[in-house]
C-alpha positions, 0 to 999 in steps of 0.5 A: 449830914454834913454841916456847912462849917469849916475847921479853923485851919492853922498856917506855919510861916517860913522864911523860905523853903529850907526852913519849911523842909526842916520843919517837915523833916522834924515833923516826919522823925516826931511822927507829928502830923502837918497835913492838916497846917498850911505850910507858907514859904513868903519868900524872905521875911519882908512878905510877912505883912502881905500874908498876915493881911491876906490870912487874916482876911481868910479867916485863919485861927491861929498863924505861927511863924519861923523866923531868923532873930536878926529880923525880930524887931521887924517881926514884932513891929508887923504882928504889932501891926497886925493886932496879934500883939500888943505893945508890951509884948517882947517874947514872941514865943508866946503867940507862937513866933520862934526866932533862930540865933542867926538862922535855921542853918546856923542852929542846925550846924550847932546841932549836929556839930561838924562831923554831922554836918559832913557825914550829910555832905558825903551822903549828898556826894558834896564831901569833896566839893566842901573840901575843895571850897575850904582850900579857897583863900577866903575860907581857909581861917574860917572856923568849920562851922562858919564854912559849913554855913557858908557852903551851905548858901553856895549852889542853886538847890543846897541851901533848900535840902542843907537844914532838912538833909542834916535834920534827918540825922541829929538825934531827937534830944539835940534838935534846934530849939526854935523848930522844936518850939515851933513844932510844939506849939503847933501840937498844943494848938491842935 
């Protein structure tokens, strides 16, 4: 017989869509499984609030979250808000919110290094668009890093496959440290 109570179900809260393709990106090379989390896109940082309301309502167990750590002191105000931290909680790693330096983006170029990041433009027939965009006037005293950041950001549907794309090539041992954090929290959650 099958009893009437329900599992509680954990949610991972990403920014956007890019970082949820990463995560699932590490998630498929660690062979950790993500079938059973709630994957949520809110659409930019400032939706956090809606959803954490509309998930505690839910009755969700336990909820983390990926964020960009420009956005950290608007995040901690929220999970504050929410009841999830009290006051003198300033590490949000510990309830299970990872923030990246300057975004998910950023951390993966630093990862992989350039030459990564360009055998991922090449395998995506984007090489040539890259170089074009780095003969312009406003990239050309650029570091490659911040081109590559940038370009990543520059055509409808890039930026969304960009972090996954080069999370499919970076050997385990160098994966940005907040998605592995992220991901670990989840498998010790379980």
């Amino acid at each position: 017989m099958v009893s009437g109570r329900v599992a509680p179900r954990a949610v991972v809260l990403f920014e956007g869509r890019s970082d949820s393709l990463a995560f699932r990106a590490l998630a498929r090379r660690r062979s950790a499984p993500v079938d059973d989390l709630e994957l949520i896109e809110l659409g930019g940082i400032t939706n956090l609030r809606r959803q954490l309301l509309a998930l505690q309502d839910g009755g969700v167990a336990r909820v983390f979250g990926l964020y960009d750590a420009a956005e950290g002191r608007y995040v901690s105000g929220v999970l504050r808000g929410a009841g999830m931290i009290g006051d003198g909680v300033e590490d949000l790693r510990s309830v299970g919110f990872f923030g990246c330096e300057r975004d998910l983006e950023d951390e993966v170029i630093r990862a992989a290094g350039p030459d990564m990041v360009l055998e991922t433009l090449a395998a995506r027939d984007e090489l040539t668009r890259f170089r074009v965009f780095q003969g312009q006037p406003a990239q050309r005293e650029r570091r490659i890093e911040h081109q590559l950041h940038r370009f990543a950001g520059t055509a409808a549907g890039r930026k969304a496959r960009f972090a996954a794309d080069v999370i499919d090539l970076v050997p385990l041992e160098r994966m940005p440290r907040p998605l592995t954090e992220l991901l670990d929290a989840v498998a010790r959650w379980r």
